[in-house]
PQR file of N, CA, C, O and H, with PARSE charges and radii, in Angstrom:
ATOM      1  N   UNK A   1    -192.540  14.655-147.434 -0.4000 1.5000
ATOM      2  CA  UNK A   1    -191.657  14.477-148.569 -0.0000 2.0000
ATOM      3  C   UNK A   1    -190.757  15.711-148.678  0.5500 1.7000
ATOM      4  O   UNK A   1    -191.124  16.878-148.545 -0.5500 1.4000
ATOM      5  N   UNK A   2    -189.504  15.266-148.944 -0.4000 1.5000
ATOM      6  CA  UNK A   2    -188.475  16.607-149.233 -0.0000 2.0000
ATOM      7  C   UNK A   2    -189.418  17.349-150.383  0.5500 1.7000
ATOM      8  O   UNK A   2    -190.328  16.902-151.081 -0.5500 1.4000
ATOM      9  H   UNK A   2    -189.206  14.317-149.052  0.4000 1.0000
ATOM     10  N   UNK A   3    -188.639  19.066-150.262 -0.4000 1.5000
ATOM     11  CA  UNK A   3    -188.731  19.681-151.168 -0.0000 2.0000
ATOM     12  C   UNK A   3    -188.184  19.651-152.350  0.5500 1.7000
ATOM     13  O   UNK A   3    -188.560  20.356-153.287 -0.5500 1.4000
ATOM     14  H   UNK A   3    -187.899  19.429-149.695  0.4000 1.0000
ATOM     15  N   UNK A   4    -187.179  18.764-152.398 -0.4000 1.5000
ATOM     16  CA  UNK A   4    -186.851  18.554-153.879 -0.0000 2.0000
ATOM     17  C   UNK A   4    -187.593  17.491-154.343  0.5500 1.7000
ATOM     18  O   UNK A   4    -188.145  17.639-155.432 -0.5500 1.4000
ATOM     19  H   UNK A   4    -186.874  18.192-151.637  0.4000 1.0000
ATOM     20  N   UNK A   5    -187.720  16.486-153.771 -0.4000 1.5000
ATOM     21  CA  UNK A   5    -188.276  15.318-154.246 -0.0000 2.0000
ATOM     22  C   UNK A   5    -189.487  16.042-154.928  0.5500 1.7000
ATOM     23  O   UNK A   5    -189.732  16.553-156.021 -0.5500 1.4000
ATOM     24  H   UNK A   5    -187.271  16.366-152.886  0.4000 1.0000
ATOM     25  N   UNK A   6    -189.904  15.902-154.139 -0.4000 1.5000
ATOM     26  CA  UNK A   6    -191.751  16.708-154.376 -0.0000 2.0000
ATOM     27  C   UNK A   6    -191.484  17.694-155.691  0.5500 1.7000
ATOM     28  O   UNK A   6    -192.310  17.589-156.598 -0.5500 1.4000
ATOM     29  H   UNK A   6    -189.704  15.487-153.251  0.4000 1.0000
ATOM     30  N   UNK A   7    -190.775  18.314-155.806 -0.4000 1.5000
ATOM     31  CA  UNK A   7    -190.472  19.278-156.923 -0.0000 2.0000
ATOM     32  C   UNK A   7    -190.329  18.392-158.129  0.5500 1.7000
ATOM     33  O   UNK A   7    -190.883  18.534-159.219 -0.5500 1.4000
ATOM     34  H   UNK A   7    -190.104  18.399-155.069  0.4000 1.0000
ATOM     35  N   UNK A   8    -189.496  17.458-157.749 -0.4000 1.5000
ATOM     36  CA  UNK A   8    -189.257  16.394-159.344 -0.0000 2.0000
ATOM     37  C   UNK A   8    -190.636  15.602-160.024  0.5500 1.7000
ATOM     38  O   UNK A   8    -191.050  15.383-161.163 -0.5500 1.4000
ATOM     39  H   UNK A   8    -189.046  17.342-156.863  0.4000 1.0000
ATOM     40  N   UNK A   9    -191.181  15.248-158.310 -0.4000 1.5000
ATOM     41  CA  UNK A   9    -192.569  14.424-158.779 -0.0000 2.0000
ATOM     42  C   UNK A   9    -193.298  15.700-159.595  0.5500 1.7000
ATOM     43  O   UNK A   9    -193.508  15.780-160.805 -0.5500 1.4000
ATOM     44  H   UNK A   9    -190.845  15.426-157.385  0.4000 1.0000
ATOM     45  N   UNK A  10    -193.555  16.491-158.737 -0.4000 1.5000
ATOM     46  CA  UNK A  10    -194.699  17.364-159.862 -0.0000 2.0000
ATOM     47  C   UNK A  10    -194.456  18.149-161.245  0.5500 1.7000
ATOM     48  O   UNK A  10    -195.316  18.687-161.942 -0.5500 1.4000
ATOM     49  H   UNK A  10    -193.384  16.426-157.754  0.4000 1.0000
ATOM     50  N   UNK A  11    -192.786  18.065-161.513 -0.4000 1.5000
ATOM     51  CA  UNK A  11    -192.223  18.911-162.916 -0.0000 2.0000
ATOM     52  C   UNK A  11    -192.107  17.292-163.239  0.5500 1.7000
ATOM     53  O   UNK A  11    -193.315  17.153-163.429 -0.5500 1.4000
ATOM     54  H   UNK A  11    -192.087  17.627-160.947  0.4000 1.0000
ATOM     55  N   UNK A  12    -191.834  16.605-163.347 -0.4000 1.5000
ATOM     56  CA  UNK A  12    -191.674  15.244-164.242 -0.0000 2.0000
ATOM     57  C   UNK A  12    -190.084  15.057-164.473  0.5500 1.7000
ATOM     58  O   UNK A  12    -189.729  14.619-165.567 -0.5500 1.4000
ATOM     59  H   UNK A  12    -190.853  16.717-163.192  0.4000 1.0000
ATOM     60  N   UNK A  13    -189.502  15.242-163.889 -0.4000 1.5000
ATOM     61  CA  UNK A  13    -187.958  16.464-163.847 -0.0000 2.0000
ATOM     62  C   UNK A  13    -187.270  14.827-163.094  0.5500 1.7000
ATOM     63  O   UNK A  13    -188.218  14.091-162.819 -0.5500 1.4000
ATOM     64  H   UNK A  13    -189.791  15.598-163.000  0.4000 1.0000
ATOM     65  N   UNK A  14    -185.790  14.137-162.715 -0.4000 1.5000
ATOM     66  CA  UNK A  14    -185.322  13.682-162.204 -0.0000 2.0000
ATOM     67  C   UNK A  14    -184.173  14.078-161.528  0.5500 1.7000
ATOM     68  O   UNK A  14    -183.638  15.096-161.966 -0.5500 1.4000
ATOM     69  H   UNK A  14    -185.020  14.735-162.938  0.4000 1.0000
ATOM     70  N   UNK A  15    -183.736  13.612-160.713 -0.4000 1.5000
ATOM     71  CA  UNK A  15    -182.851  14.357-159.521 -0.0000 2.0000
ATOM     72  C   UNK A  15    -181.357  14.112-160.766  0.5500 1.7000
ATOM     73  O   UNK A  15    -180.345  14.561-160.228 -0.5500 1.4000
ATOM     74  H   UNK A  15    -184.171  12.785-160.357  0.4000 1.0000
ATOM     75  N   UNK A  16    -181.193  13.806-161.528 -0.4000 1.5000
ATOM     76  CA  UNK A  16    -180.169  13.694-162.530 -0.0000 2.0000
ATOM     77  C   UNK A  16    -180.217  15.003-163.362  0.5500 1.7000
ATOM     78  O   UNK A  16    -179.217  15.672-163.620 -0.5500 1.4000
ATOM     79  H   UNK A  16    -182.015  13.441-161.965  0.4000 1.0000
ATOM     80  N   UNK A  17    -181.514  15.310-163.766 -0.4000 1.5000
ATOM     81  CA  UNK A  17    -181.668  16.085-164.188 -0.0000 2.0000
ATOM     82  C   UNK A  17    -181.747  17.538-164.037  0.5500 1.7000
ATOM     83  O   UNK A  17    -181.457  18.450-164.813 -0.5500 1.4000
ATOM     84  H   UNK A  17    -182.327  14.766-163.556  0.4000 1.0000
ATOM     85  N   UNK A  18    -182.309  17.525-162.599 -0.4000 1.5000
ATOM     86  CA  UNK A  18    -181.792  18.638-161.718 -0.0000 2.0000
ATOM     87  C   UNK A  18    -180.524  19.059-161.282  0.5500 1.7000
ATOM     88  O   UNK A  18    -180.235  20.230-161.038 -0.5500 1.4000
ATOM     89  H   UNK A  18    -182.545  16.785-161.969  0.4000 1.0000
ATOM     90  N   UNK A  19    -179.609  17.884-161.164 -0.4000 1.5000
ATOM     91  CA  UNK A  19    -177.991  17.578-160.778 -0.0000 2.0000
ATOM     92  C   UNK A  19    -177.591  18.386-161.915  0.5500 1.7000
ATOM     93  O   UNK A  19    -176.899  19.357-161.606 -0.5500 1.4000
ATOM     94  H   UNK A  19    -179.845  16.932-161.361  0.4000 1.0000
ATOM     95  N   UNK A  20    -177.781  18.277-162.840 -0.4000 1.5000
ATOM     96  CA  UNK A  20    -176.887  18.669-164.338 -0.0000 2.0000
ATOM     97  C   UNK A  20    -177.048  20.279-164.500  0.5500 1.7000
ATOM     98  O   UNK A  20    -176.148  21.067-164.789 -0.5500 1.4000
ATOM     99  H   UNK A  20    -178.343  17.489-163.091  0.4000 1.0000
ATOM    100  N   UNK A  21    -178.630  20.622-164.204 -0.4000 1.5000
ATOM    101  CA  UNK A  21    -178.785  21.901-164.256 -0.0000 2.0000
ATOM    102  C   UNK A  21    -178.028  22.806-163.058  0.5500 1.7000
ATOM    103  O   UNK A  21    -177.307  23.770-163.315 -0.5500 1.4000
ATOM    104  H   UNK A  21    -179.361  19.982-163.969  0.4000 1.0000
ATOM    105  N   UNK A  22    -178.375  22.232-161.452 -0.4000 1.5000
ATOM    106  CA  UNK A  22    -177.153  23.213-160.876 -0.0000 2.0000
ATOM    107  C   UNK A  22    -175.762  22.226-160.081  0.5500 1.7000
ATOM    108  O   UNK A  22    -175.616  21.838-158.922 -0.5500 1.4000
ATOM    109  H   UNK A  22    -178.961  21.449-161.243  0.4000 1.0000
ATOM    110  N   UNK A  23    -175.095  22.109-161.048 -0.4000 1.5000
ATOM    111  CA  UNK A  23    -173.796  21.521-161.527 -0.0000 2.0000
ATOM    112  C   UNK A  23    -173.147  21.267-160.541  0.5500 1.7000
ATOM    113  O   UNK A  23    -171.998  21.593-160.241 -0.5500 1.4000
ATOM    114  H   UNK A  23    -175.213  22.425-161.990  0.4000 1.0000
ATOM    115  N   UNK A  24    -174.560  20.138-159.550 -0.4000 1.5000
ATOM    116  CA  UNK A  24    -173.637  19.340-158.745 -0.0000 2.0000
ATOM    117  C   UNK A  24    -173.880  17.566-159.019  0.5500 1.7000
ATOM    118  O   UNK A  24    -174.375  17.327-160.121 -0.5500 1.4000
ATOM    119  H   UNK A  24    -175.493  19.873-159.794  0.4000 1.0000
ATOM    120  N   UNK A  25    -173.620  16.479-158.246 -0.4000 1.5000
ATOM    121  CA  UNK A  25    -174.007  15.301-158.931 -0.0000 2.0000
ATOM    122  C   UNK A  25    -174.511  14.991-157.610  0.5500 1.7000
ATOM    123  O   UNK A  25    -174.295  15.190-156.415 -0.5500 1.4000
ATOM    124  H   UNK A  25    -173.218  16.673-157.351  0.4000 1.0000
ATOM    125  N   UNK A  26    -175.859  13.980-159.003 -0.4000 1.5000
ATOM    126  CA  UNK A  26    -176.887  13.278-157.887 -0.0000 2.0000
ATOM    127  C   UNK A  26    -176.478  12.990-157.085  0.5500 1.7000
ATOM    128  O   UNK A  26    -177.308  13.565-156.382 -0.5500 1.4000
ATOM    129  H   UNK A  26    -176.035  13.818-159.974  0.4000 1.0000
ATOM    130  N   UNK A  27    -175.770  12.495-156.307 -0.4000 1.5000
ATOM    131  CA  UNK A  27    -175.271  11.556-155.056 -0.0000 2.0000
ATOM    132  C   UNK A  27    -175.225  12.841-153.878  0.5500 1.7000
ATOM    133  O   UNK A  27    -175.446  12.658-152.681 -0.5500 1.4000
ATOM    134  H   UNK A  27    -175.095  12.028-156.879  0.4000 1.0000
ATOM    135  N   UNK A  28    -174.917  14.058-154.449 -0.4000 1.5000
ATOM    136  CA  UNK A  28    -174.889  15.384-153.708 -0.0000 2.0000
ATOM    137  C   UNK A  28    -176.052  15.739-153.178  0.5500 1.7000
ATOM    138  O   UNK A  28    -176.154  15.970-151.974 -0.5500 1.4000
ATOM    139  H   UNK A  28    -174.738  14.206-155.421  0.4000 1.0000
ATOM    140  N   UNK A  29    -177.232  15.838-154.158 -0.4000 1.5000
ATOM    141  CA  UNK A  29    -178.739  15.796-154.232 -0.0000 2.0000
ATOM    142  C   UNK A  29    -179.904  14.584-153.313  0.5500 1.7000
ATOM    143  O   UNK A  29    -180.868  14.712-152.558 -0.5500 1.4000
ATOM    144  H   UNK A  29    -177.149  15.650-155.137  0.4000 1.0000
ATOM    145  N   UNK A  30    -179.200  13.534-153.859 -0.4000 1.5000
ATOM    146  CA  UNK A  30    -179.279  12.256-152.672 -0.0000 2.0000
ATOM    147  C   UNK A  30    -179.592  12.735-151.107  0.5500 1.7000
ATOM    148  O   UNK A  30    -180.607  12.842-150.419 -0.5500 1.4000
ATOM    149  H   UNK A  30    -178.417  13.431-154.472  0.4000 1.0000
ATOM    150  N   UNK A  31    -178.341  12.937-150.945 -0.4000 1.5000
ATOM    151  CA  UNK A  31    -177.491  13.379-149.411 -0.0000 2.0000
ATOM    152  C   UNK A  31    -178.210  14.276-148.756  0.5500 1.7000
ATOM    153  O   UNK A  31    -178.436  14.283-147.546 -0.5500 1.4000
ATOM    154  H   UNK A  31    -177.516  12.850-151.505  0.4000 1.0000
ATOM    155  N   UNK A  32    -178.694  15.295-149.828 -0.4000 1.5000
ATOM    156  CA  UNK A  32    -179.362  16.714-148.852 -0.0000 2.0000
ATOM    157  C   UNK A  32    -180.645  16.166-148.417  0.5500 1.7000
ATOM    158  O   UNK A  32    -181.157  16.455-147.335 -0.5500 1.4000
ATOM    159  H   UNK A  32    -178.510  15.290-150.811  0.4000 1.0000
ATOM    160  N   UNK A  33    -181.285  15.170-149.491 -0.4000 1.5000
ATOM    161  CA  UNK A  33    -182.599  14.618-149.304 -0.0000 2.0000
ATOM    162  C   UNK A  33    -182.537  13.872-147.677  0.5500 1.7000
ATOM    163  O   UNK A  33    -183.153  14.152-146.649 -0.5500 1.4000
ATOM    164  H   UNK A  33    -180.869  14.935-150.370  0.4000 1.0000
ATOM    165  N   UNK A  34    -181.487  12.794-147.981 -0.4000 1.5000
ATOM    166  CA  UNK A  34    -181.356  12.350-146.757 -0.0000 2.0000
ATOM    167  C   UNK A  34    -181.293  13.107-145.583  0.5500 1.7000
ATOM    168  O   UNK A  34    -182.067  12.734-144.702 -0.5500 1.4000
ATOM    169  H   UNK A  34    -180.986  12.566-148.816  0.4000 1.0000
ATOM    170  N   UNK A  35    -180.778  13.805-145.400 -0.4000 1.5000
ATOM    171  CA  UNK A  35    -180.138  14.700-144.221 -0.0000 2.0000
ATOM    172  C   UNK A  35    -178.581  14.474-143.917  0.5500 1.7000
ATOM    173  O   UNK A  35    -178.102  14.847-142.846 -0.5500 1.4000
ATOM    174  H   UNK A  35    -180.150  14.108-146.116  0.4000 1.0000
ATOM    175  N   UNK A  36    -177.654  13.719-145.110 -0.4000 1.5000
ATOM    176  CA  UNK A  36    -176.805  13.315-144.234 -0.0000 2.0000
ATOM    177  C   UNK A  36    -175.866  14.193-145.142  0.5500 1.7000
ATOM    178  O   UNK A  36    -174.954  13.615-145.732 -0.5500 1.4000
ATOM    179  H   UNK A  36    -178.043  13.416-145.980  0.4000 1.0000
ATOM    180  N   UNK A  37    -176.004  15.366-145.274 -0.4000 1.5000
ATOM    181  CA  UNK A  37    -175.136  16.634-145.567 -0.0000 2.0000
ATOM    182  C   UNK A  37    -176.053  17.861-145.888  0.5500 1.7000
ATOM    183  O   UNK A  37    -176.877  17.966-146.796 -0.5500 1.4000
ATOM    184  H   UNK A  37    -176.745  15.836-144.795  0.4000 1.0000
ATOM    185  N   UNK A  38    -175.755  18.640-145.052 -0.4000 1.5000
ATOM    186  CA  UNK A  38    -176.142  20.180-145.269 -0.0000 2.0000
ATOM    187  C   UNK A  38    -175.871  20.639-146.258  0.5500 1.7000
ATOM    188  O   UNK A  38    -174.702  20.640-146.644 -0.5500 1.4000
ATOM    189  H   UNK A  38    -175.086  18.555-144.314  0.4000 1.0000
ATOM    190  N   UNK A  39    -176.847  21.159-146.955 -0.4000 1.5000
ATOM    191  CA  UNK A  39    -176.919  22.019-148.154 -0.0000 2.0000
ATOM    192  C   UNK A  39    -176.003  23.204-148.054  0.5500 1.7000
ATOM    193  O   UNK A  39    -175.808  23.668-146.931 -0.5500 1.4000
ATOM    194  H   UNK A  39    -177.797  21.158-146.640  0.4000 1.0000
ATOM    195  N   UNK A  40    -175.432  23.737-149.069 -0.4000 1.5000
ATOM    196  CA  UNK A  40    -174.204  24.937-149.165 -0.0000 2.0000
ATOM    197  C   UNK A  40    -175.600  26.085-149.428  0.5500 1.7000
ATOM    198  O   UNK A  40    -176.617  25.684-149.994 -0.5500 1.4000
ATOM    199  H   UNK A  40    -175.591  23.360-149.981  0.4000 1.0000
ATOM    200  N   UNK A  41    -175.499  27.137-149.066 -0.4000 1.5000
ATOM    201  CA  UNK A  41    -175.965  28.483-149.589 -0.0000 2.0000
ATOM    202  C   UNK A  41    -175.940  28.677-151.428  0.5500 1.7000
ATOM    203  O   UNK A  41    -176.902  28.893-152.165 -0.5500 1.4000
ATOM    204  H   UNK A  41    -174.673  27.462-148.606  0.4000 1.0000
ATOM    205  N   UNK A  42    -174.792  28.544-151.717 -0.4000 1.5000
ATOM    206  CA  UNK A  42    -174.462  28.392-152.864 -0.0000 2.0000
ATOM    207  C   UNK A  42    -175.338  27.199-153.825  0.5500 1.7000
ATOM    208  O   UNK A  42    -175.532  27.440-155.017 -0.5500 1.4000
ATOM    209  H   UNK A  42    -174.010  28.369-151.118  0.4000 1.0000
ATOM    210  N   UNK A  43    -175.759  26.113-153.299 -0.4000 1.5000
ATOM    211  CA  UNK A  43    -176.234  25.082-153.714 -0.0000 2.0000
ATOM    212  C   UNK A  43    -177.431  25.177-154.142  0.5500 1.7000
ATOM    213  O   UNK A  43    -177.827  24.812-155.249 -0.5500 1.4000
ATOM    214  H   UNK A  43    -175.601  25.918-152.331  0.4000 1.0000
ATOM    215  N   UNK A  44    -178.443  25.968-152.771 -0.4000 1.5000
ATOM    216  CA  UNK A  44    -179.559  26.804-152.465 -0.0000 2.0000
ATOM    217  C   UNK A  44    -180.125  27.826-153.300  0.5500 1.7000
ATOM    218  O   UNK A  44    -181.272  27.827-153.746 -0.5500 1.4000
ATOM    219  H   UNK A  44    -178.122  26.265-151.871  0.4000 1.0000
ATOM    220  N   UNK A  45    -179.180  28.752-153.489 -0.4000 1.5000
ATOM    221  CA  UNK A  45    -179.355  29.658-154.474 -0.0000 2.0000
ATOM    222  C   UNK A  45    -179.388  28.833-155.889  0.5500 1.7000
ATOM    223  O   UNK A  45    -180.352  29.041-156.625 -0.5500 1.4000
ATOM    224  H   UNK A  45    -178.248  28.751-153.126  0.4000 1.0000
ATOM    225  N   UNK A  46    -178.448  27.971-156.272 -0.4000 1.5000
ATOM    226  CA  UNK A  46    -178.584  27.453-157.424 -0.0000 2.0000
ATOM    227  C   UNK A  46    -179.713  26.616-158.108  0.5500 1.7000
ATOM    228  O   UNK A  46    -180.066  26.470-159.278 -0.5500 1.4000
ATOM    229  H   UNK A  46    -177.665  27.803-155.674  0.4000 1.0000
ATOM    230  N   UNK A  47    -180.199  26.053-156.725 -0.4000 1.5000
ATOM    231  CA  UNK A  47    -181.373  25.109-157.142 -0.0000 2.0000
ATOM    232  C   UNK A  47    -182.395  26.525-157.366  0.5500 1.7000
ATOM    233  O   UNK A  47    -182.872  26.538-158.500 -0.5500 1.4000
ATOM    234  H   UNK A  47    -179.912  26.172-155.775  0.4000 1.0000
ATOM    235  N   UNK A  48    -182.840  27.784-156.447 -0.4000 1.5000
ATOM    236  CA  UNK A  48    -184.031  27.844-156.825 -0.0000 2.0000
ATOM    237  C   UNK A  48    -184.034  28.611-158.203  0.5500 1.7000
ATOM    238  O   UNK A  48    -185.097  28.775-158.802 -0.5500 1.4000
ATOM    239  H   UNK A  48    -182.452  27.773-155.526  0.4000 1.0000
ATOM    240  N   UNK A  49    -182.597  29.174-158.799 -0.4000 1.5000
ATOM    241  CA  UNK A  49    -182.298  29.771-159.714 -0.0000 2.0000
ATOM    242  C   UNK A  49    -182.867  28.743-161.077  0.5500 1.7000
ATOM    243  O   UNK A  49    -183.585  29.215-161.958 -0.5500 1.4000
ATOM    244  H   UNK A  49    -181.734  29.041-158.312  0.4000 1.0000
ATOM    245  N   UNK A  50    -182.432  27.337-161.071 -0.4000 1.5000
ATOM    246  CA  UNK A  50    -182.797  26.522-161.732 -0.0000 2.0000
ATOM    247  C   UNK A  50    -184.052  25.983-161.907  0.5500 1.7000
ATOM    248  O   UNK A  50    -184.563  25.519-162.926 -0.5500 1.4000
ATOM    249  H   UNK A  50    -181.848  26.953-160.355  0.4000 1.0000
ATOM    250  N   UNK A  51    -184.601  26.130-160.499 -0.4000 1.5000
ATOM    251  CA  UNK A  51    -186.419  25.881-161.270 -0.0000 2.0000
ATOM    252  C   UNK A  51    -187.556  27.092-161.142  0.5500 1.7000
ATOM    253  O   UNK A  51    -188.785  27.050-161.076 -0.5500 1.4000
ATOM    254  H   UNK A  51    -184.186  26.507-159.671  0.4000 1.0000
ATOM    255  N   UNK A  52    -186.654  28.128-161.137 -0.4000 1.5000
ATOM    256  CA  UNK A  52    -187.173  29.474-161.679 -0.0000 2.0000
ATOM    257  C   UNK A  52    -188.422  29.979-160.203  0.5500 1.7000
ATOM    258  O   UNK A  52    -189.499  30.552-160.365 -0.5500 1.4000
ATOM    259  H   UNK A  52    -185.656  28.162-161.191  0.4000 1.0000
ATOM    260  N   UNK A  53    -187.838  29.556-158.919 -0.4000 1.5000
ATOM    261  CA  UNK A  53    -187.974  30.150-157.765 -0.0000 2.0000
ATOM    262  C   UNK A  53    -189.163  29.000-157.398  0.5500 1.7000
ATOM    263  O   UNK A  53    -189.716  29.117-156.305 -0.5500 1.4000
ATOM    264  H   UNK A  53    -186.963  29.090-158.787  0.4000 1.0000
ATOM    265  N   UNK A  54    -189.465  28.168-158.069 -0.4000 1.5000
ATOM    266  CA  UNK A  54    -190.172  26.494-157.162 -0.0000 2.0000
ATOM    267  C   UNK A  54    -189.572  26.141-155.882  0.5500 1.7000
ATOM    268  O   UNK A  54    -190.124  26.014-154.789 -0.5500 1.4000
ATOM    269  H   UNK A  54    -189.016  28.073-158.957  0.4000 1.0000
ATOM    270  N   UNK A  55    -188.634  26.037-156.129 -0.4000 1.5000
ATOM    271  CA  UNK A  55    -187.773  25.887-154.875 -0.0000 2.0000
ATOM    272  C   UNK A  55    -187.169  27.233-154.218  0.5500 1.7000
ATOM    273  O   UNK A  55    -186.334  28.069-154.562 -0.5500 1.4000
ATOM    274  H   UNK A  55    -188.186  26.141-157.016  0.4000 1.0000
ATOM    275  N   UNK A  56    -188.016  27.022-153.087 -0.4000 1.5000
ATOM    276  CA  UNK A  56    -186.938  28.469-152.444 -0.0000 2.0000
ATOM    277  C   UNK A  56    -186.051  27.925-151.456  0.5500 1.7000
ATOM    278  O   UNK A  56    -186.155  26.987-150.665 -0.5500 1.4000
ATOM    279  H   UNK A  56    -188.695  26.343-152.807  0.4000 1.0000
ATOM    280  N   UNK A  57    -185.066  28.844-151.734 -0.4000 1.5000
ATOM    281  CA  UNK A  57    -183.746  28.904-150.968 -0.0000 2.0000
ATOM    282  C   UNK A  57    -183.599  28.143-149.651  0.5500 1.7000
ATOM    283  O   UNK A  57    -182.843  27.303-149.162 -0.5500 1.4000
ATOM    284  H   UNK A  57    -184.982  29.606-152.376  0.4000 1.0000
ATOM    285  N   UNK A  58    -184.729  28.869-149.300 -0.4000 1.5000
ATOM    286  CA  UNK A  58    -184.567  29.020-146.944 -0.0000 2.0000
ATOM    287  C   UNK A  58    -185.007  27.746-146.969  0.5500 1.7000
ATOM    288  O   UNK A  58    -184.351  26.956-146.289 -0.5500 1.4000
ATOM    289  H   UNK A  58    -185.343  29.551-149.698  0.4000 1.0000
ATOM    290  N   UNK A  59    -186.434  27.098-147.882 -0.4000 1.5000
ATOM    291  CA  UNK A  59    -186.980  25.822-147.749 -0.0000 2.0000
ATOM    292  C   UNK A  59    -186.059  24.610-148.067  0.5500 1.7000
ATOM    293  O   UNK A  59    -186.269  23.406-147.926 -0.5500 1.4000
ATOM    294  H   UNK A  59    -186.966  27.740-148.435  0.4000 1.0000
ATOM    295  N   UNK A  60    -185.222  25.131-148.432 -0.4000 1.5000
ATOM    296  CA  UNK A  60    -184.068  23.859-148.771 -0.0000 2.0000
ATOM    297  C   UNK A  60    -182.935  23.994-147.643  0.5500 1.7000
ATOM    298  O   UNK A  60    -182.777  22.907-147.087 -0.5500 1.4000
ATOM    299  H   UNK A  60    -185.051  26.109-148.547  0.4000 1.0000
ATOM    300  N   UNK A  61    -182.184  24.898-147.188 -0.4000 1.5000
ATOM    301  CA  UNK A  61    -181.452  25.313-146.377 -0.0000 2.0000
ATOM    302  C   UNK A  61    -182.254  24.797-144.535  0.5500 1.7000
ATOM    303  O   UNK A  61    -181.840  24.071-143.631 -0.5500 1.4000
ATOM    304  H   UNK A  61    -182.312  25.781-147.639  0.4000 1.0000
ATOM    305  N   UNK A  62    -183.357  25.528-144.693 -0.4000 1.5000
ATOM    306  CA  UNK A  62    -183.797  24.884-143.201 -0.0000 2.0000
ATOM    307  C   UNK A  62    -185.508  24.249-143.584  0.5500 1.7000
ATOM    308  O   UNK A  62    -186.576  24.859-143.524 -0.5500 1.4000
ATOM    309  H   UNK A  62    -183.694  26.118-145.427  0.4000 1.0000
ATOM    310  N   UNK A  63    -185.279  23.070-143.909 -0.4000 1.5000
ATOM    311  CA  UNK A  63    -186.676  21.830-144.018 -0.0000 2.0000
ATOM    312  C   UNK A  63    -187.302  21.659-142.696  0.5500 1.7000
ATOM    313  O   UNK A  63    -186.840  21.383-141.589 -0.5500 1.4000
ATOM    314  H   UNK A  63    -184.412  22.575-143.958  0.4000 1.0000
ATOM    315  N   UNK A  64    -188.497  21.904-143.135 -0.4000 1.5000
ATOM    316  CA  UNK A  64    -189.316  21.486-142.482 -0.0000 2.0000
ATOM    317  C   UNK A  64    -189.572  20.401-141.966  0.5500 1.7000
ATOM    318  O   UNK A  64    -190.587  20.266-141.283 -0.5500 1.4000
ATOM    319  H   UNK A  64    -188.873  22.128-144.034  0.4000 1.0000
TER
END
C-alpha cells in the first residue's frame, strides 16, 4: 500500500483532506498514488510538514 494511502487509513484523514492541507488537489494526490506523476520536492516537503513528519519526504519521493 502507498504511503499516503496507508497514512489516511490509520489518521482517519481523506486524501481531500490531505489535498486541502498541502494545497494541492486530490486528483494530484491520486496520480502520485498511482505512479502516473512524480511527486515535486516541494510537494514532499509539504506533505510531511502537514502530518507533522508521518510521512517522510524521501518515502514519498522514492517508494518502495
Amino acid at each position: 500500500m502507498h504511503i499516503i494511502k496507508q497514512f489516511c487509513k490509520e489518521n482517519n484523514t481523506t486524501i481531500k483532506d490531505l489535498a486541502d492541507k498541502v494545497n494541492r488537489k486530490p486528483r494530484y494526490i491520486y496520480q502520485v498514488i498511482a505512479n502516473y506523476r512524480n511527486p515535486s520536492l516541494q510537494f514532499a516537503r509539504a506533505l510531511e510538514t502537514a502530518t507533522g513528519g508521518k510521512i517522510n519526504r524521501m518515502d514519498v519521493l522514492y517508494p518502495k
